[in-house]
FIKEDREN-816607 format. One line per 2 residues: number of its first residue (from 1); their letters; for each residue x, y, z of N, C-alpha, C. Coordinates in pm, 1 decimal, always signed. Each point is the difference from the previous one (the first is absolute). Layout:
NUM	a	X/Y/Z/X/Y/Z/X/Y/Z  ...
END
This chain:
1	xx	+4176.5/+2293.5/-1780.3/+64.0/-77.8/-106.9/+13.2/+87.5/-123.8  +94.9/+17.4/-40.2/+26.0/+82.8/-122.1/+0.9/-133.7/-146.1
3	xx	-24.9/+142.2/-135.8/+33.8/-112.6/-104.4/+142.5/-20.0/-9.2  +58.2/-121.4/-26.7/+101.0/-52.7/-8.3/+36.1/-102.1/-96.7
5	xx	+119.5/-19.9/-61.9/+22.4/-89.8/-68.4/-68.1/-102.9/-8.8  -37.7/-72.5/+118.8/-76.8/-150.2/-37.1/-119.8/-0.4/-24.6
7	xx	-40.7/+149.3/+35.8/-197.6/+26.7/-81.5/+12.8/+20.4/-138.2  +65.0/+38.2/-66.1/+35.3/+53.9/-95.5/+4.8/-128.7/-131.0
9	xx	-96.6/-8.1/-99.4/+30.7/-58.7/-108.9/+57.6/+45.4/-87.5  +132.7/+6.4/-34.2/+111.2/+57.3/-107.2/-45.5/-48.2/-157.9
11	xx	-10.8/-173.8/+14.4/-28.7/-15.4/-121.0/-133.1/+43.1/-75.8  -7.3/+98.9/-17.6/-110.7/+61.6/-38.6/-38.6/+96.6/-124.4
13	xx	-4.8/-12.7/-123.2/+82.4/+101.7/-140.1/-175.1/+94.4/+11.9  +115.0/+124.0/-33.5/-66.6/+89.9/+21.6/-28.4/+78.9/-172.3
15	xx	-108.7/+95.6/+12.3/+8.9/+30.1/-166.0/+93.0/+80.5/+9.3  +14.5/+78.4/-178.6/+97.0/+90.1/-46.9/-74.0/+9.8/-76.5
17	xx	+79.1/+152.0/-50.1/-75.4/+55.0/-75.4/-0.5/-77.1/-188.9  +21.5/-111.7/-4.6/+45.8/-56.0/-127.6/-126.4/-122.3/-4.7
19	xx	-37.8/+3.1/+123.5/-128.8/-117.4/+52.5/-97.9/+62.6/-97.5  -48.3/-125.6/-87.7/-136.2/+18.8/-59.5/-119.0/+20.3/+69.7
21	xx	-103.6/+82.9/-27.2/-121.2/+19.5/+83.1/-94.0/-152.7/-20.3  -9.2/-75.5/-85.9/-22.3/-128.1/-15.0/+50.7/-75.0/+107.5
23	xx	+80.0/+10.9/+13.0/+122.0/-120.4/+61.2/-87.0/+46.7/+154.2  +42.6/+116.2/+38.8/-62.0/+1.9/+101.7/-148.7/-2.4/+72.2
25	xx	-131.8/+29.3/-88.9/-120.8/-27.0/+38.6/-7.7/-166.7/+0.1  +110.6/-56.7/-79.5/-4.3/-171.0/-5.8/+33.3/-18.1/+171.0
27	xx	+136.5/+28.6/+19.3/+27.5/+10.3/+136.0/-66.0/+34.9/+119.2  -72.6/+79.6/-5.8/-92.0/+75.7/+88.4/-124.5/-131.8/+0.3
29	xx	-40.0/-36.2/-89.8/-116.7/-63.4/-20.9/-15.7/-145.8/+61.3  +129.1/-88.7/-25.6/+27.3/-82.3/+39.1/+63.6/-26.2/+173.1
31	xx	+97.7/+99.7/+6.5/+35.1/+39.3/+145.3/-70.4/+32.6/+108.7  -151.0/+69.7/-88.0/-91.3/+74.1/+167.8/+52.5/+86.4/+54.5
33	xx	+170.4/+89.1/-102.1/+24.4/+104.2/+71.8/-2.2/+110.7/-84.7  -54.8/+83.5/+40.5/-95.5/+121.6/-123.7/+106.2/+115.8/+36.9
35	xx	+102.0/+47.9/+111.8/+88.6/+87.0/-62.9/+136.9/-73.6/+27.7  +107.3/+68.4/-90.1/+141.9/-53.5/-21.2/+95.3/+121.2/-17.7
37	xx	+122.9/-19.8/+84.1/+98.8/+103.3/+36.8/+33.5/+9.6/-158.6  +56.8/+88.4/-31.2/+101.5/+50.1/-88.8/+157.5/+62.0/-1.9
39	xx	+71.2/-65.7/-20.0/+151.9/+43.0/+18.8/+49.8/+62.3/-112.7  +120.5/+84.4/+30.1/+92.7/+59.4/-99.9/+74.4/-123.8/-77.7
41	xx	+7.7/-15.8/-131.9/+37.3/-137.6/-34.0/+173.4/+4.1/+38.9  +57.0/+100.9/+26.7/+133.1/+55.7/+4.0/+17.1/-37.1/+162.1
43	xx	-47.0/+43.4/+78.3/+17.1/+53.1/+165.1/-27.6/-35.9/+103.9  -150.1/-98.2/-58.6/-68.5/-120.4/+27.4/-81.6/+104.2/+135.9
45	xx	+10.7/+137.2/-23.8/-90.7/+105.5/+59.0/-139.1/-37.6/+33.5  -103.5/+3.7/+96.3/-82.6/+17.1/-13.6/-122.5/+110.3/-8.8
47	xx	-11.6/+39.1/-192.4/-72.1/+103.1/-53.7/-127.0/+56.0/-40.1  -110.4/-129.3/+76.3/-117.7/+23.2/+5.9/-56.9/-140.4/-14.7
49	xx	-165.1/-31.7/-10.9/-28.8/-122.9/-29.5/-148.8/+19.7/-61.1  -43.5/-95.3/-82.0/-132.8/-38.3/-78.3/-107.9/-44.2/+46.3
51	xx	-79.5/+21.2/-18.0/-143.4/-65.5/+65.1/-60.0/-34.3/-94.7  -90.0/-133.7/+14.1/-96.0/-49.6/-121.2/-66.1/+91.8/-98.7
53	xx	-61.0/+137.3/+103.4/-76.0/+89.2/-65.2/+58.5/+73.8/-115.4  +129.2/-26.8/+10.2/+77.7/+99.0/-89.7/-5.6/-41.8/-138.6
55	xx	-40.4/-119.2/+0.6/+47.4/-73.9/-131.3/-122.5/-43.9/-118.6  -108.1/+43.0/+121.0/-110.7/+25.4/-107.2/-6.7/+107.6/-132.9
57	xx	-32.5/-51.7/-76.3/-6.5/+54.0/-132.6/+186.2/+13.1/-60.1  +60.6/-67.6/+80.1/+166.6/-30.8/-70.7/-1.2/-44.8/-157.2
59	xx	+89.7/+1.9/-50.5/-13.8/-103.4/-129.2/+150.4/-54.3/-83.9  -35.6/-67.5/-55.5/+64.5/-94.7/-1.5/+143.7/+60.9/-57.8
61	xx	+110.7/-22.6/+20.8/+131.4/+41.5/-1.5/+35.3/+131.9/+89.4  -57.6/+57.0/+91.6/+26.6/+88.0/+80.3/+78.3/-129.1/+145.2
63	xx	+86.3/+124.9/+38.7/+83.1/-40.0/+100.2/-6.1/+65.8/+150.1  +41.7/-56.5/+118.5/+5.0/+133.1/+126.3/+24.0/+126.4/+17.2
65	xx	+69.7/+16.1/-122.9/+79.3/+160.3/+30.1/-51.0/+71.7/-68.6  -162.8/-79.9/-94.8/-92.8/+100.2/-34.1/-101.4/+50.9/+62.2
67	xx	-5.6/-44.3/+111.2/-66.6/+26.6/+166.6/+5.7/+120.6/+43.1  -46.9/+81.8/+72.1/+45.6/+43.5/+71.5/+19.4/-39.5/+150.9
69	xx	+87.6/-31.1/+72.3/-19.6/-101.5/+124.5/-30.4/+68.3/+83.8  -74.7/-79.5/+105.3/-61.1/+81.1/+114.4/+78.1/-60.2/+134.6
71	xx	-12.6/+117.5/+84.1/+140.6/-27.6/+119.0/-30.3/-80.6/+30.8  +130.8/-74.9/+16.6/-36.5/-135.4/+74.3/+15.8/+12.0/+184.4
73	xx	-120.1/-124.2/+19.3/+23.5/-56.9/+144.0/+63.2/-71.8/+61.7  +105.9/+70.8/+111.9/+146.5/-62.7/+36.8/-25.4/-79.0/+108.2
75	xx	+85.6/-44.5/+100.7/+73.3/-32.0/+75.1/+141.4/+30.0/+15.6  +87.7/+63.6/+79.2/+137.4/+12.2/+14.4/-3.3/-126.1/+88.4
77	xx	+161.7/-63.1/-67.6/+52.7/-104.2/+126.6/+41.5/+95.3/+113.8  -39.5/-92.2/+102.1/+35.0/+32.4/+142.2/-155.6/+56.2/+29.8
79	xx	-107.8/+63.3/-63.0/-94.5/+20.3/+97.5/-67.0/-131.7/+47.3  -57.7/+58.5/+142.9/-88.0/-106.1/+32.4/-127.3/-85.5/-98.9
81	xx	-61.5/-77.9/+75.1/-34.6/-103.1/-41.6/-178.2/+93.5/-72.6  +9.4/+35.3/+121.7/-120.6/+88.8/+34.2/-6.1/+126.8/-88.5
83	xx	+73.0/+88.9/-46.7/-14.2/+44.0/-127.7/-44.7/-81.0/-135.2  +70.8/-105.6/-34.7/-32.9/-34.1/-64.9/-166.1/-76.1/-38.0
85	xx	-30.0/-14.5/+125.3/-167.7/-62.7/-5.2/-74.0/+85.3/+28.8  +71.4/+144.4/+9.0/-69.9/+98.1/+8.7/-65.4/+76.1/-141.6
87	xx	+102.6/-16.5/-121.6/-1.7/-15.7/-123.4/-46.4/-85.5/-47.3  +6.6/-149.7/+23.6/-110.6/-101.5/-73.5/-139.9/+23.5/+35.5
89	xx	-69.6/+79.0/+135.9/-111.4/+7.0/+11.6/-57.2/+170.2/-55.2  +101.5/+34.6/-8.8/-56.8/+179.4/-106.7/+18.0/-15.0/-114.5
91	xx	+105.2/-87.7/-113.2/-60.1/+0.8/-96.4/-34.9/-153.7/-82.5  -48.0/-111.3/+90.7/-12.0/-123.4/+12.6/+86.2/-74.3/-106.9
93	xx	+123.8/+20.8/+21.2/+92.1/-72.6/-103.2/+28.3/-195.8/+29.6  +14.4/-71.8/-93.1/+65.3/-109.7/+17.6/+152.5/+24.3/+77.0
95	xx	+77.7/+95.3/-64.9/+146.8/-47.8/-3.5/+40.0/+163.6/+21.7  +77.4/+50.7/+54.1/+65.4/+86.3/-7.5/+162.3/+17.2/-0.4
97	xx	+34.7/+65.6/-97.8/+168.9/+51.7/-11.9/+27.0/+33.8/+113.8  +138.2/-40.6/+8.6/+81.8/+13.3/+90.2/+156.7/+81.3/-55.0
99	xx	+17.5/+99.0/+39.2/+134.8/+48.1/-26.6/+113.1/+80.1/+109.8  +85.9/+18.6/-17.2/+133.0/+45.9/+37.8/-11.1/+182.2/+1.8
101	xx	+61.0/+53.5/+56.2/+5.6/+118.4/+42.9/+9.3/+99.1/-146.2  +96.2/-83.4/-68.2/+0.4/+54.6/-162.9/-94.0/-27.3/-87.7
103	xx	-99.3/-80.5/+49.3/-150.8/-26.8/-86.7/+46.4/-98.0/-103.0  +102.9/-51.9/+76.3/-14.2/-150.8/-87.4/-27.3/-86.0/+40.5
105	xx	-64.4/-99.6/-106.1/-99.0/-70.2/+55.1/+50.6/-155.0/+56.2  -15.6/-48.2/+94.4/+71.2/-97.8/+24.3/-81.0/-156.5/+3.6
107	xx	-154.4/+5.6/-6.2/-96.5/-120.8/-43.4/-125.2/+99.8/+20.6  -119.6/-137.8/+81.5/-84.3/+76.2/+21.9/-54.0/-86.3/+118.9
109	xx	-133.6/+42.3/+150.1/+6.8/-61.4/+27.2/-164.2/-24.1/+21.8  -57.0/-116.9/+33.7/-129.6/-55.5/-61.0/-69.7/-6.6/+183.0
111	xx	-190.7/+47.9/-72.5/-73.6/+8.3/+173.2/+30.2/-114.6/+29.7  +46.3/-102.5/-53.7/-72.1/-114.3/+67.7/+110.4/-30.6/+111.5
113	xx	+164.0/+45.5/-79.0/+98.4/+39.6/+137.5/-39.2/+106.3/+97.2  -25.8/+88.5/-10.5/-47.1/+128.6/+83.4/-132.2/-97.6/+79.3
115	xx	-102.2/-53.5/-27.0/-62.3/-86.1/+96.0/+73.1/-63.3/+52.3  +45.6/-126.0/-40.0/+81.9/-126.0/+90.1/+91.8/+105.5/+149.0
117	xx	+125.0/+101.0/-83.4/+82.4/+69.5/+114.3/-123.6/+91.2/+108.8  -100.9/+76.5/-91.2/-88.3/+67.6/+103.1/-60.2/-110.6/+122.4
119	xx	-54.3/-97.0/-62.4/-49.7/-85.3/+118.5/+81.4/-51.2/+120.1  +144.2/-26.7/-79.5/+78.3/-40.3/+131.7/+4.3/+99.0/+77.8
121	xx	+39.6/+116.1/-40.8/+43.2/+139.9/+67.7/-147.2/-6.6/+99.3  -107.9/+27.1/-73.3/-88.8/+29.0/+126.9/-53.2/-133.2/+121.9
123	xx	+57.7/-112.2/-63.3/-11.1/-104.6/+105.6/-149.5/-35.6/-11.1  -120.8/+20.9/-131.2/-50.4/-78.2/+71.4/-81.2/-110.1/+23.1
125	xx	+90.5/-62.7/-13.7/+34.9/-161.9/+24.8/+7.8/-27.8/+132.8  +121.9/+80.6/+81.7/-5.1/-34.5/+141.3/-54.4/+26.9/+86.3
127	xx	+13.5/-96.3/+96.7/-127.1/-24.3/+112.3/+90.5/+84.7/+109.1  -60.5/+69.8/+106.3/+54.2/+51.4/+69.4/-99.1/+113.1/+61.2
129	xx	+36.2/+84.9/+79.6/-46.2/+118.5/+109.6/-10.9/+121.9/-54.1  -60.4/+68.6/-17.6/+23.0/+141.7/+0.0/-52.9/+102.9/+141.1
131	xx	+83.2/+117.2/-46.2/+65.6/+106.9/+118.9/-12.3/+135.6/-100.9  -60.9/+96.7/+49.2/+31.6/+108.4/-56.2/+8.4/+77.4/+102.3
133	xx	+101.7/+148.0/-24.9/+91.1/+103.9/+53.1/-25.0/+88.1/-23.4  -88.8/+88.0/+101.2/-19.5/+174.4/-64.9/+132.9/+65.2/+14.9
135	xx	+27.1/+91.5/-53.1/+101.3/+100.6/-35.3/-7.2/+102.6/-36.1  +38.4/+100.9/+68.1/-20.4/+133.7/-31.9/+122.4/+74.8/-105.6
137	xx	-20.5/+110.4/-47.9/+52.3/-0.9/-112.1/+143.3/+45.5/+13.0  -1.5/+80.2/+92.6/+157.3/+25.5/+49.5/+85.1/-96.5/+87.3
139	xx	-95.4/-175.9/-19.5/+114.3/-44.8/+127.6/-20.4/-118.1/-157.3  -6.1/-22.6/-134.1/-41.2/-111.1/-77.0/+169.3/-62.2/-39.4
141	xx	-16.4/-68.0/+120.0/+160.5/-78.1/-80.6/-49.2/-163.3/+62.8  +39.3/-82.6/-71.9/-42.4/-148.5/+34.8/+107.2/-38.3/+50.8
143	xx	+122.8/-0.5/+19.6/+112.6/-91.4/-4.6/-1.4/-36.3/+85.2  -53.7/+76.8/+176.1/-39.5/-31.5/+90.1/-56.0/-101.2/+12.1
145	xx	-124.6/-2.2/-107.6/-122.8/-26.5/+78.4/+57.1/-161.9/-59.9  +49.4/-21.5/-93.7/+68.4/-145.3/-62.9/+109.2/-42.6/+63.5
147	xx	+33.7/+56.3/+115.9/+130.4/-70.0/+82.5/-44.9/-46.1/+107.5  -172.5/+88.8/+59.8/-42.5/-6.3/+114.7/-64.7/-160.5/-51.2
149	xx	-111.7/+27.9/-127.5/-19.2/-196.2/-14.1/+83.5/-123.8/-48.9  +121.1/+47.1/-30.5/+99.3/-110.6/-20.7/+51.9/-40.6/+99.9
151	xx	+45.6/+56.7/+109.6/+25.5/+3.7/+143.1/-65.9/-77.9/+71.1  -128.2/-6.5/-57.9/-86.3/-30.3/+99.9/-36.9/-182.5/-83.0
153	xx	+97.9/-6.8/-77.9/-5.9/-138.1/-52.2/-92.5/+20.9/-132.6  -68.7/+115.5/-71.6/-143.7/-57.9/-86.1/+109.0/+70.1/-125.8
155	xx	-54.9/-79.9/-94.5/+61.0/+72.4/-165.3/-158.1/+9.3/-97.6  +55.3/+139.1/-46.7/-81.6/+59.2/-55.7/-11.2/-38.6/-127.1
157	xx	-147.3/-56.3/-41.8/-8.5/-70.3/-128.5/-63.9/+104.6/-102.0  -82.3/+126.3/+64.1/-6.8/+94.4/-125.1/-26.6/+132.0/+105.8
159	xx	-32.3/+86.0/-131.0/-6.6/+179.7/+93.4/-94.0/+50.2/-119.5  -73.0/+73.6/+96.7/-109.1/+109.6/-110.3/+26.7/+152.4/+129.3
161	xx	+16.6/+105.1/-108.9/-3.1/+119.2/+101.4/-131.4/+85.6/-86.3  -92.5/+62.6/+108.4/-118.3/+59.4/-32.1/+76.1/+180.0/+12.8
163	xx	-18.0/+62.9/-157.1/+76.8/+111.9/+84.4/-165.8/+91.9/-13.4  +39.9/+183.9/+102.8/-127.8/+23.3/+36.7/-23.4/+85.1/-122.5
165	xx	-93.3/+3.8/+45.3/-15.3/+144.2/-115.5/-33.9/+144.0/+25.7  -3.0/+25.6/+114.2/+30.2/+123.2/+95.7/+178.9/+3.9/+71.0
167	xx	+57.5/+100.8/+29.9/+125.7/+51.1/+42.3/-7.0/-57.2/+110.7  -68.9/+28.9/+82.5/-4.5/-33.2/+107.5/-77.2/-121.3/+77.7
169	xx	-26.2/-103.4/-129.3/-24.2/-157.8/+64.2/+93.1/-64.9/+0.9  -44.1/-163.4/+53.7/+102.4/-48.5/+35.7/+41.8/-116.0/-136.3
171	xx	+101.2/-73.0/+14.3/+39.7/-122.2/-68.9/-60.0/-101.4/+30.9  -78.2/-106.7/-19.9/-38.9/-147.9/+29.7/+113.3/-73.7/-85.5
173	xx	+91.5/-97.8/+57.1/+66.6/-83.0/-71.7/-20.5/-126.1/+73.5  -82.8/-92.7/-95.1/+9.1/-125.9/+45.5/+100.9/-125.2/-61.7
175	xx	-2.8/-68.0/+118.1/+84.3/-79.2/-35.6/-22.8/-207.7/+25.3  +12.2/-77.7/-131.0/-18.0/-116.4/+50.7/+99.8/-92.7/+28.2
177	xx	-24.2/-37.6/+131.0/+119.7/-97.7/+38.4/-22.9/-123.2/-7.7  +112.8/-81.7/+32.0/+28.4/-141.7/-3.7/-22.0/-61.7/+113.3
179	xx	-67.7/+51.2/+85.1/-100.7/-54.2/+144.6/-118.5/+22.6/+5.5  -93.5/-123.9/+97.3/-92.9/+10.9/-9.2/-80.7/+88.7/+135.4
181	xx	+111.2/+9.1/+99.5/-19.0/+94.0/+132.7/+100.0/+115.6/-10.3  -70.2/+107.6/-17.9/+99.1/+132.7/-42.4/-41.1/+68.1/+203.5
183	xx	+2.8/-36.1/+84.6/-18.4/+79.3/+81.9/+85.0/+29.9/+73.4  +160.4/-94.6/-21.9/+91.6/+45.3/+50.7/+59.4/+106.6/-78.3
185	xx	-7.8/+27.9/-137.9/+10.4/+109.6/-83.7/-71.5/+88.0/+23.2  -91.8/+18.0/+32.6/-105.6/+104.1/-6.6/+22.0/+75.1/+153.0
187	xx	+22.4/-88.9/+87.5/+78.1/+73.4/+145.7/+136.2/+65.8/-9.1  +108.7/-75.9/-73.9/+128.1/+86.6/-43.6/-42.7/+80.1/-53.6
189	xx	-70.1/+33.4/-87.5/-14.3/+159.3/-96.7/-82.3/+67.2/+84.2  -123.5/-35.9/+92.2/-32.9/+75.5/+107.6/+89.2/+104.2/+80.8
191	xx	+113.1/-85.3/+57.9/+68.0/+14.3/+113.3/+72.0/+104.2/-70.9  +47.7/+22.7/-130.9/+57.3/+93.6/-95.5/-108.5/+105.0/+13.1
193	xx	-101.2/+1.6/+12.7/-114.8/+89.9/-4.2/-98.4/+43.0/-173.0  +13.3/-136.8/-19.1/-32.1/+0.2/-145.4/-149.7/-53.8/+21.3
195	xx	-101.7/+68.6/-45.8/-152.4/-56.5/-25.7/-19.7/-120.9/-109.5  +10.1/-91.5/+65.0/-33.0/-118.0/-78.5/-148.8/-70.2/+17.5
197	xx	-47.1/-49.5/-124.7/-141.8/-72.4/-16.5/+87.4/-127.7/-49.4  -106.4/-66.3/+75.2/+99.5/-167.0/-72.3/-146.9/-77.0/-21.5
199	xx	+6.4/-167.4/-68.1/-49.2/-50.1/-18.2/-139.4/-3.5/+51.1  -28.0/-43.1/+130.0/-133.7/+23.7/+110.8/-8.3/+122.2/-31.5
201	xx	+33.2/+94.1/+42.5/-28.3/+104.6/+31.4/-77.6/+113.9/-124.4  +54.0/-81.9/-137.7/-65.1/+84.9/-131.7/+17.6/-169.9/-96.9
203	xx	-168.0/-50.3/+22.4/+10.5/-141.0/-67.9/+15.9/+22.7/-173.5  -48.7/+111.8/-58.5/-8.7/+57.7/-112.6/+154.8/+52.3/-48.1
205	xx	+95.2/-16.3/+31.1/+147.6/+28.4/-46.9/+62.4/-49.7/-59.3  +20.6/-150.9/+8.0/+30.7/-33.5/-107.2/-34.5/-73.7/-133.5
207	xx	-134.4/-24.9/+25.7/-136.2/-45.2/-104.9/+40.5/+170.6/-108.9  -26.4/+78.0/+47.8/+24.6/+142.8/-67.9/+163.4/-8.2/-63.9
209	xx	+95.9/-26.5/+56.7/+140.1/+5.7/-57.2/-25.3/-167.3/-136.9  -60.4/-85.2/+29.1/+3.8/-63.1/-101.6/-103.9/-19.9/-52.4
211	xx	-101.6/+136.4/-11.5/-53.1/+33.8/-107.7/+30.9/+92.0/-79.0  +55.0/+114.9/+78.5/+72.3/+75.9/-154.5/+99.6/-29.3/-75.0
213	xx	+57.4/-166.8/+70.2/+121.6/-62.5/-57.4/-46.4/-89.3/-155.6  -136.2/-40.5/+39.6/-69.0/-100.3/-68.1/-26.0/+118.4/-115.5
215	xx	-99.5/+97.5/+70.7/-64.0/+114.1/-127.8/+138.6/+22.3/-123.6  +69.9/+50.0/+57.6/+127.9/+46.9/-80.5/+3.3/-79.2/-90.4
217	xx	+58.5/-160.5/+85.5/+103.8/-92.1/-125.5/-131.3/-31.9/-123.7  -180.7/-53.3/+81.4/-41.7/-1.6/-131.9/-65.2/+134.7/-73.0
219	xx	+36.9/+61.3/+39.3/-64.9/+124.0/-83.4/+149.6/-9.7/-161.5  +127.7/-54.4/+101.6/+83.5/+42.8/-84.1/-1.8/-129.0/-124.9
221	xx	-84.5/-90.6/+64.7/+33.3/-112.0/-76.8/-144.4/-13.9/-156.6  -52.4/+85.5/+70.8/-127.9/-1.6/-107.3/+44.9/+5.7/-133.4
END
């Protein structure tokens, strides 16, 4: 899932450099959100952003552009979902900018969307089977392996791929389906000559896929 228009809160005013440092520790204080993008007031650019810390010892009639701003933390539209909660958990932001290829800024978008879309994405909510697929590194293409279980009637409600950390190990990609007997799946990808562990066979698979699903969303939600 990429960011996209409908994650995206537009209505969202961003500072400039004409923003009082008042105005904004008021903002910050009341909001619960301690940094804020900064735009070109001209270009609507995005040219850095503020953090609470900055504004200590401020005083009174100073403005943003007596700052010096510190780079701000992006999002480009179109990356995945997963970048972006990759950034709310390194530098634990509320809200992060969102911009356009020209670094303009187009809203911003908030964890609590990046939770709601992460949870659907990893499914886990749904009830269902899991199957995982070793793979070696010169044969790692799935498209197969997702025609061999659609074929076989099951739809795939999420995917985690384990990659190795030696050259020469293999891929684990598991996968949870929308059945509760994967053994006619697990014989088609056999018969392909694919090493599959399924449900019985590794009871610990998918308790593990929806725990690093769980760890993630509340680590991200803290």
């Amino acid at each position: 899932m990429l960011v996209t228009k409908k994650l995206i809160t537009s209505k969202f005013e961003p500072l400039k450099g004409d923003t009082s440092l008042e105005s904004v520790k008021k903002r910050m204080e009341e909001s619960g959100i301690y940094t804020l993008p900064v735009v070109d007031s001209t270009t609507h650019a995005l040219i850095g952003q503020v953090s609470l810390r900055q504004l200590d010892g401020s005083e009174e009639g100073q403005v943003v552009s007596d700052l010096e701003l510190e780079e701000p933390v992006k999002v480009y539209r179109s990356q995945h979902i997963f970048e972006a909660a990759r950034l709310f958990l390194q530098y634990e932001r509320q809200i992060l900018p969102v911009i356009d290829e020209e670094w303009t800024l187009l809203g911003v978008i908030s964890r609590g969307v990046i939770l709601e879309h992460l949870a659907q994405l990893l499914n886990v909510a749904e009830s269902g089977s899991a199957i995982t697929v070793t793979l070696n590194r010169i044969d790692f293409s799935i498209s197969e392996i997702v025609n061999i279980i659609e074929t076989e009637g099951a739809k795939i409600l999420g995917m985690t791929v384990e990659k190795p950390s030696e050259p020469q190990q293999t891929f684990a990609i598991s996968f949870v389906l929308d059945i509760q007997d994967v053994s006619r799946v697990a014989a088609a990808l056999r018969r392909f000559d694919y090493i599959v562990a399924t449900d019985s066979e590794n009871e610990v698979l998918r308790d593990d896929l929806e725990n690093r699903a769980d760890e993630l969303i509340k680590y991200i939600d803290m």
